[in-house]
mmCIF file as gemmi writes it, N, C-alpha and C atoms, coordinates in Angstrom:
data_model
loop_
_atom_site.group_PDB
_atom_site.id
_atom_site.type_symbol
_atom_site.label_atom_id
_atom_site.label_alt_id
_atom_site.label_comp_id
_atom_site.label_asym_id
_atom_site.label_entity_id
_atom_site.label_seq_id
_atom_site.pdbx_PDB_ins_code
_atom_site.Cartn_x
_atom_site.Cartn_y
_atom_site.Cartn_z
_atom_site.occupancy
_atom_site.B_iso_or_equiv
_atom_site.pdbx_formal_charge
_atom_site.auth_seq_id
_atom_site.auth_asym_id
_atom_site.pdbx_PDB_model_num
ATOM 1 N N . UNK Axp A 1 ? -69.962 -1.186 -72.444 1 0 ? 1 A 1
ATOM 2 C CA . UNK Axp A 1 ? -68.936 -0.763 -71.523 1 0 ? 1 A 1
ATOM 3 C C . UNK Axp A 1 ? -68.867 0.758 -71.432 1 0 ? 1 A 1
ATOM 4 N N . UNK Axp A 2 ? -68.884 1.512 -72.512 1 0 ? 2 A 1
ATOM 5 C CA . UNK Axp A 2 ? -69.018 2.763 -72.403 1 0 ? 2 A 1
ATOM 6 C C . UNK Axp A 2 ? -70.152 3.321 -71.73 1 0 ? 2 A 1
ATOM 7 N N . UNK Axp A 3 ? -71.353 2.646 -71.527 1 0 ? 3 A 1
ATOM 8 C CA . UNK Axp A 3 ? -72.334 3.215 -70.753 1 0 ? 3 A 1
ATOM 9 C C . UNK Axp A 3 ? -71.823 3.657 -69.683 1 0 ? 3 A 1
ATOM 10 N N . UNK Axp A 4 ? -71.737 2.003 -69.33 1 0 ? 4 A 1
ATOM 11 C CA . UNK Axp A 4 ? -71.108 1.749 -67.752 1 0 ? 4 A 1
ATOM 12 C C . UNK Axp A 4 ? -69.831 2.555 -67.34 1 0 ? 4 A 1
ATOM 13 N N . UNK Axp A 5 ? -69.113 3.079 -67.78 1 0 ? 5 A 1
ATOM 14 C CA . UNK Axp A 5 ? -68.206 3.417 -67.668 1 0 ? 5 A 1
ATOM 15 C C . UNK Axp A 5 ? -68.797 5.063 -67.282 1 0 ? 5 A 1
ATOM 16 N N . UNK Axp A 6 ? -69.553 5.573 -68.247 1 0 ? 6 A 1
ATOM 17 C CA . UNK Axp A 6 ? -70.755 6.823 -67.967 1 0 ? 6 A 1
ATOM 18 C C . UNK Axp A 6 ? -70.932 6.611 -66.124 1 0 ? 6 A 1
ATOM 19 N N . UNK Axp A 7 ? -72.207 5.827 -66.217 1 0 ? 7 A 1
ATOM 20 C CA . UNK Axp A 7 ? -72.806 5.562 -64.79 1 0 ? 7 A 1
ATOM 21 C C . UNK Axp A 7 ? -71.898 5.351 -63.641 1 0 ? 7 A 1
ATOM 22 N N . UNK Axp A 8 ? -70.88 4.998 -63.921 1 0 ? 8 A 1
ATOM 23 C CA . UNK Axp A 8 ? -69.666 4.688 -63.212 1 0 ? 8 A 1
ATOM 24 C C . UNK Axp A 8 ? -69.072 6.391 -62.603 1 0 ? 8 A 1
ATOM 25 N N . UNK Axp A 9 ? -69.367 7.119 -63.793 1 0 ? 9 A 1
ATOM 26 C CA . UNK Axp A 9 ? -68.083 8.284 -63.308 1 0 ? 9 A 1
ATOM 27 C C . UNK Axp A 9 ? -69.341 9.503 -62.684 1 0 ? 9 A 1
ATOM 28 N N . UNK Axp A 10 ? -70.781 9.055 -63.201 1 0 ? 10 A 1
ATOM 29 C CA . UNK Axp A 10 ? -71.549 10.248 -62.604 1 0 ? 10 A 1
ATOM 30 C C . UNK Axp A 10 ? -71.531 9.415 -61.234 1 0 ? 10 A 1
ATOM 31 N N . UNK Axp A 11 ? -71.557 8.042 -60.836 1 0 ? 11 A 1
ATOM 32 C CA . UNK Axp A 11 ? -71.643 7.652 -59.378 1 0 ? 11 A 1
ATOM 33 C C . UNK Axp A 11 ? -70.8 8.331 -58.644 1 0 ? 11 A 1
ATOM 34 N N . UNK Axp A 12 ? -69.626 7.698 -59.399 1 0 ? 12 A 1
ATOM 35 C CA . UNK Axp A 12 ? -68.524 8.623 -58.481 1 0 ? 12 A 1
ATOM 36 C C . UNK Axp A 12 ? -68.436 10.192 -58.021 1 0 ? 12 A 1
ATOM 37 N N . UNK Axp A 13 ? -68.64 10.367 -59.037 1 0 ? 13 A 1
ATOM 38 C CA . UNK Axp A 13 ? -68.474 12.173 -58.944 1 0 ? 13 A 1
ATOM 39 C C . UNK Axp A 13 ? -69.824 12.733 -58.256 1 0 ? 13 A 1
ATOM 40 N N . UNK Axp A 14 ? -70.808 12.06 -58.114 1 0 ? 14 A 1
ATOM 41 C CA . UNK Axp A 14 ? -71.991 12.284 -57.218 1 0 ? 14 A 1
ATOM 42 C C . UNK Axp A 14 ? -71.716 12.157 -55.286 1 0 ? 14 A 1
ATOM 43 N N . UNK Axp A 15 ? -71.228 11.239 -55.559 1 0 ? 15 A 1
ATOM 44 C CA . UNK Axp A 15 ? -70.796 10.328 -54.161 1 0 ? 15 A 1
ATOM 45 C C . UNK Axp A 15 ? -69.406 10.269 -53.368 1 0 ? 15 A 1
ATOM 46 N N . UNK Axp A 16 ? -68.721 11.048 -54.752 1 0 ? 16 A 1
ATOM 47 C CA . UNK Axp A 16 ? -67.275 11.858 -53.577 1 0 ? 16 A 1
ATOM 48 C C . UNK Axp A 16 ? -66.162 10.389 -53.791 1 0 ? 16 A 1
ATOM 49 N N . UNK Axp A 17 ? -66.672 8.99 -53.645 1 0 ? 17 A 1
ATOM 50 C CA . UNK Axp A 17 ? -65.544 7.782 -54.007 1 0 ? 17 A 1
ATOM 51 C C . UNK Axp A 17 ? -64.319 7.961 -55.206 1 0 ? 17 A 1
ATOM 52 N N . UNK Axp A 18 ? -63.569 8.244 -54.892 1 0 ? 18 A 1
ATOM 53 C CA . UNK Axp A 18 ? -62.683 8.264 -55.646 1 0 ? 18 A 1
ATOM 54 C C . UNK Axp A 18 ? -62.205 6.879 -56.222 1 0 ? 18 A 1
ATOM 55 N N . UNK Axp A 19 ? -62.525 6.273 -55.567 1 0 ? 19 A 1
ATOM 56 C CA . UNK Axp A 19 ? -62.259 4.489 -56.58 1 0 ? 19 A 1
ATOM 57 C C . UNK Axp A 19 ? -63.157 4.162 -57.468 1 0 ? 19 A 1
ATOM 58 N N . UNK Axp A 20 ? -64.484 4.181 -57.397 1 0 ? 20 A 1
ATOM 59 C CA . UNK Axp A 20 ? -65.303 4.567 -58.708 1 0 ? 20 A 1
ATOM 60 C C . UNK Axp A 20 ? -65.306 5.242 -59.788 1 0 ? 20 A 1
ATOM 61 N N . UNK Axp A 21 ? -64.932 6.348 -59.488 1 0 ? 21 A 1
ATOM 62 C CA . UNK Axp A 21 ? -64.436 7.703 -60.44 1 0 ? 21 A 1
ATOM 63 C C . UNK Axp A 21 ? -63.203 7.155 -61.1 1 0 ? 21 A 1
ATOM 64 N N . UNK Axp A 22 ? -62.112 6.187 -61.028 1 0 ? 22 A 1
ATOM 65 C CA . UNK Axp A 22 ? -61.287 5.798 -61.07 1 0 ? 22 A 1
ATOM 66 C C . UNK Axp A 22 ? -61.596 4.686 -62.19 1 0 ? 22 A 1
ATOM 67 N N . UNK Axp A 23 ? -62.666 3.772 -61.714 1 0 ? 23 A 1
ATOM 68 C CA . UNK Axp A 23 ? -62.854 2.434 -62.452 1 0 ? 23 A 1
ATOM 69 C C . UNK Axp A 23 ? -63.424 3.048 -63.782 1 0 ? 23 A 1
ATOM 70 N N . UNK Axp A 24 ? -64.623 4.081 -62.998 1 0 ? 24 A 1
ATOM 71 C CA . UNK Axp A 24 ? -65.236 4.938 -64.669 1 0 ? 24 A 1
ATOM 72 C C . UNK Axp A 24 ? -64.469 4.756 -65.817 1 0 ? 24 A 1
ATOM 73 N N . UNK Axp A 25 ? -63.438 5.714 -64.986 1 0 ? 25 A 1
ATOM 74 C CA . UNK Axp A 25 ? -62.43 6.174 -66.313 1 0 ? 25 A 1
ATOM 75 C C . UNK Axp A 25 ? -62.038 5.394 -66.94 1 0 ? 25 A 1
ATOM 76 N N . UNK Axp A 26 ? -61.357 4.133 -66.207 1 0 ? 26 A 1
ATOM 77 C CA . UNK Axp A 26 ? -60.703 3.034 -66.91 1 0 ? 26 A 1
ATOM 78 C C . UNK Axp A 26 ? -61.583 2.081 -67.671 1 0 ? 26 A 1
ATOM 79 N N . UNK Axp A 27 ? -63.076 1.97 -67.485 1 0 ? 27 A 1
ATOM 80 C CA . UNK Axp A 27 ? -63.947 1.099 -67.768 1 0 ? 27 A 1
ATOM 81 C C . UNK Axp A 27 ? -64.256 2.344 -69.354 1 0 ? 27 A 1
ATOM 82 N N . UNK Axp A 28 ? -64.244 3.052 -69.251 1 0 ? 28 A 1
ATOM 83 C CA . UNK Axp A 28 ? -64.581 4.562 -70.619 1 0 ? 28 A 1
ATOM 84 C C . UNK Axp A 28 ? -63.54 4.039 -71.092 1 0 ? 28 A 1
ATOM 85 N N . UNK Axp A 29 ? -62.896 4.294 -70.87 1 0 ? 29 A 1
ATOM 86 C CA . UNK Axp A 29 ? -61.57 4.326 -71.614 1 0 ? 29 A 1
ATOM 87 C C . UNK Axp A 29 ? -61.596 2.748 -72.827 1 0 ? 29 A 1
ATOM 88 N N . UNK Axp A 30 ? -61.392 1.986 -72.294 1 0 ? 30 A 1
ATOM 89 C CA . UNK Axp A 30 ? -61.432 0.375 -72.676 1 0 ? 30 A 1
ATOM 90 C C . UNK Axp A 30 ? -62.604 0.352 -73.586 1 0 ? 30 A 1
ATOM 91 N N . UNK Axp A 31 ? -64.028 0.619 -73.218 1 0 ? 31 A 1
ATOM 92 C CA . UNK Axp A 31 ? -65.025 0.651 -74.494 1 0 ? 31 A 1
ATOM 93 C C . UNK Axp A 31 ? -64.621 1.598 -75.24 1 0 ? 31 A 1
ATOM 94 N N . UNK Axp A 32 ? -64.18 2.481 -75.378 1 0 ? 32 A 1
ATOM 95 C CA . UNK Axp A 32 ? -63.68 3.37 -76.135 1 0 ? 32 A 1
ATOM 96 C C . UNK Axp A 32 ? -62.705 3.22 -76.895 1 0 ? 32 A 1
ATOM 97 N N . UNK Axp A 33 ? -61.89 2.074 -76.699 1 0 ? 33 A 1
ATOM 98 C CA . UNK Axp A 33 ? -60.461 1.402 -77.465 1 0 ? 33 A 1
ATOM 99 C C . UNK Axp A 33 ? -61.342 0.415 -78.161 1 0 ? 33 A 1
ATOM 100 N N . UNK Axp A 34 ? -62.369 -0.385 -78.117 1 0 ? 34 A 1
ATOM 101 C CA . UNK Axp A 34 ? -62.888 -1.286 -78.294 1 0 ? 34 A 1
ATOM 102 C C . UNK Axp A 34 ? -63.858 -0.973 -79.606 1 0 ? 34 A 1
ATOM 103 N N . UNK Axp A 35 ? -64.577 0.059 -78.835 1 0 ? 35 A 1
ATOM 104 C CA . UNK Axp A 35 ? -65.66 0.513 -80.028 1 0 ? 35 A 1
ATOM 105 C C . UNK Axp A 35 ? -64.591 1.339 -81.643 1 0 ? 35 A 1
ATOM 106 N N . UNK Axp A 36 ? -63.728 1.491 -80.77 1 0 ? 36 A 1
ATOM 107 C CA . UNK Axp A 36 ? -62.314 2.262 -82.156 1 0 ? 36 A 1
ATOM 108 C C . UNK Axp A 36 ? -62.055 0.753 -82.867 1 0 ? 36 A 1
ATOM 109 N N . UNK Axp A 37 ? -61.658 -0.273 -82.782 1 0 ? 37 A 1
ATOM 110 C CA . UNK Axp A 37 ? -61.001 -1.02 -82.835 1 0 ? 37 A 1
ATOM 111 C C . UNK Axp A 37 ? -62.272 -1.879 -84.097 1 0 ? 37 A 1
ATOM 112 N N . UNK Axp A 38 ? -63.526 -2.032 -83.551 1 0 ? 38 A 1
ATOM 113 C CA . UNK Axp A 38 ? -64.752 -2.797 -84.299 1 0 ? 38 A 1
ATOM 114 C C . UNK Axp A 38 ? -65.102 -1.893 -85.195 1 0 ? 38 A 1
ATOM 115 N N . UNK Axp A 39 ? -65.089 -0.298 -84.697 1 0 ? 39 A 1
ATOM 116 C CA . UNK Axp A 39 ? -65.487 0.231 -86.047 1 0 ? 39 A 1
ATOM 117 C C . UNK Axp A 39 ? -64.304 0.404 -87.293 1 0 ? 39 A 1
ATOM 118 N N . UNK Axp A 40 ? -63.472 0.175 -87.275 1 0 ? 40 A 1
ATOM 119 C CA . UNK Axp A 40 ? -62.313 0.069 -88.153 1 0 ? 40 A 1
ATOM 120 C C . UNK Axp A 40 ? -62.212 -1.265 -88.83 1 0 ? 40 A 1
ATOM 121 N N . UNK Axp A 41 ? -63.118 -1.992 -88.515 1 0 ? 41 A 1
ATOM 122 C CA . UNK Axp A 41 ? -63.403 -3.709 -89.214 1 0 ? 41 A 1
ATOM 123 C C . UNK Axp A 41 ? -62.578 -4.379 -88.496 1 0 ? 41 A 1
ATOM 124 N N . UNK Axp A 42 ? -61.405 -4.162 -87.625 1 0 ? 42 A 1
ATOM 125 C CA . UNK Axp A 42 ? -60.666 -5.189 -86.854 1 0 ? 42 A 1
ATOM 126 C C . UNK Axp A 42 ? -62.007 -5.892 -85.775 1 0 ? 42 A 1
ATOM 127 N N . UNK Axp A 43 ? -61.596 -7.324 -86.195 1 0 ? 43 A 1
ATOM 128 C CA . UNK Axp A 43 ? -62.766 -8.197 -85.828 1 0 ? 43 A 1
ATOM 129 C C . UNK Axp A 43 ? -61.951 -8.47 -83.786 1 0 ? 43 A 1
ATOM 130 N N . UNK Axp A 44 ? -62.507 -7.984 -82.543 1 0 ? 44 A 1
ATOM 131 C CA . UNK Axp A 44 ? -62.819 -7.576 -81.427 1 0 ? 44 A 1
ATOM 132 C C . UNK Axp A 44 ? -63.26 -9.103 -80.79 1 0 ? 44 A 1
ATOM 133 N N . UNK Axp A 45 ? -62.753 -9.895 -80.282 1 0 ? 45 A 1
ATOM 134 C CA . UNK Axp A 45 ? -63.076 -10.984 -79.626 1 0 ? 45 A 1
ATOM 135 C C . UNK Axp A 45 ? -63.742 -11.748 -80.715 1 0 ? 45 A 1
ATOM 136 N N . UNK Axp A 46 ? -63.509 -12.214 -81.416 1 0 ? 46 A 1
ATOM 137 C CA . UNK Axp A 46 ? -63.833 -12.719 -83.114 1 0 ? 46 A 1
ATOM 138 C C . UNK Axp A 46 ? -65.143 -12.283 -83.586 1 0 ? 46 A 1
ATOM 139 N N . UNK Axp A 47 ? -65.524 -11.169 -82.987 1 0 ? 47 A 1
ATOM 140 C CA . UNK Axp A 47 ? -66.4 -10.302 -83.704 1 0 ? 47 A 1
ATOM 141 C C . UNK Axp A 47 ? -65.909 -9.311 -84.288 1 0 ? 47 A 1
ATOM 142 N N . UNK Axp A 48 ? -66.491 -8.9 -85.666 1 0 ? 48 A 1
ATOM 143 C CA . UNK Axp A 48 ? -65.913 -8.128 -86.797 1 0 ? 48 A 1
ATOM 144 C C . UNK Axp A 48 ? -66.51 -6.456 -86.143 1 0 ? 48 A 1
ATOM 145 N N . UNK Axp A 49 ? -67.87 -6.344 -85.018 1 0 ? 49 A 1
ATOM 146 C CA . UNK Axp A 49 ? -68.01 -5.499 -84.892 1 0 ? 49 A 1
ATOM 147 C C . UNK Axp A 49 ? -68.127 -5.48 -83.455 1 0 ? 49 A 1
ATOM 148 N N . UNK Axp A 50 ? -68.363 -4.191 -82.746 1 0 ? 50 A 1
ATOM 149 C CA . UNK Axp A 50 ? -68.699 -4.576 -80.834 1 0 ? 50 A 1
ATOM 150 C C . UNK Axp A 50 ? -69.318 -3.457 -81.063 1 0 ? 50 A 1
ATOM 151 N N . UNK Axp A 51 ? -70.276 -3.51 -80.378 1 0 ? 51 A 1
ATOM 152 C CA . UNK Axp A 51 ? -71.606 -2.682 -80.022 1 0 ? 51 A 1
ATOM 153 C C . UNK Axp A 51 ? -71.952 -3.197 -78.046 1 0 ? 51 A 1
């Protein structure tokens, strides 16, 4: 998700869409709560880790 969330915000910010640039963020954001959350051992959709 954090990739995507990457590819998401250079689309946007390449291409001027402000609703992309938008989803980026929110799609970054969320792998970024996620990847916090698995690396702390809290088990993430009953996985102990998320990658």
């Amino acid at each position: 998700m954090i990739v995507l969330g990457v590819v998401l915000l250079i689309v946007g910010f390449l291409t001027g869409i402000s609703i992309v640039w938008t989803i980026g963020i929110i799609v970054l954001v969320i792998g970024l709560v996620l990847f916090a959350m698995g690396s702390m051992g809290r088990a993430v959709g009953g996985r102990r880790h998320y990658y």
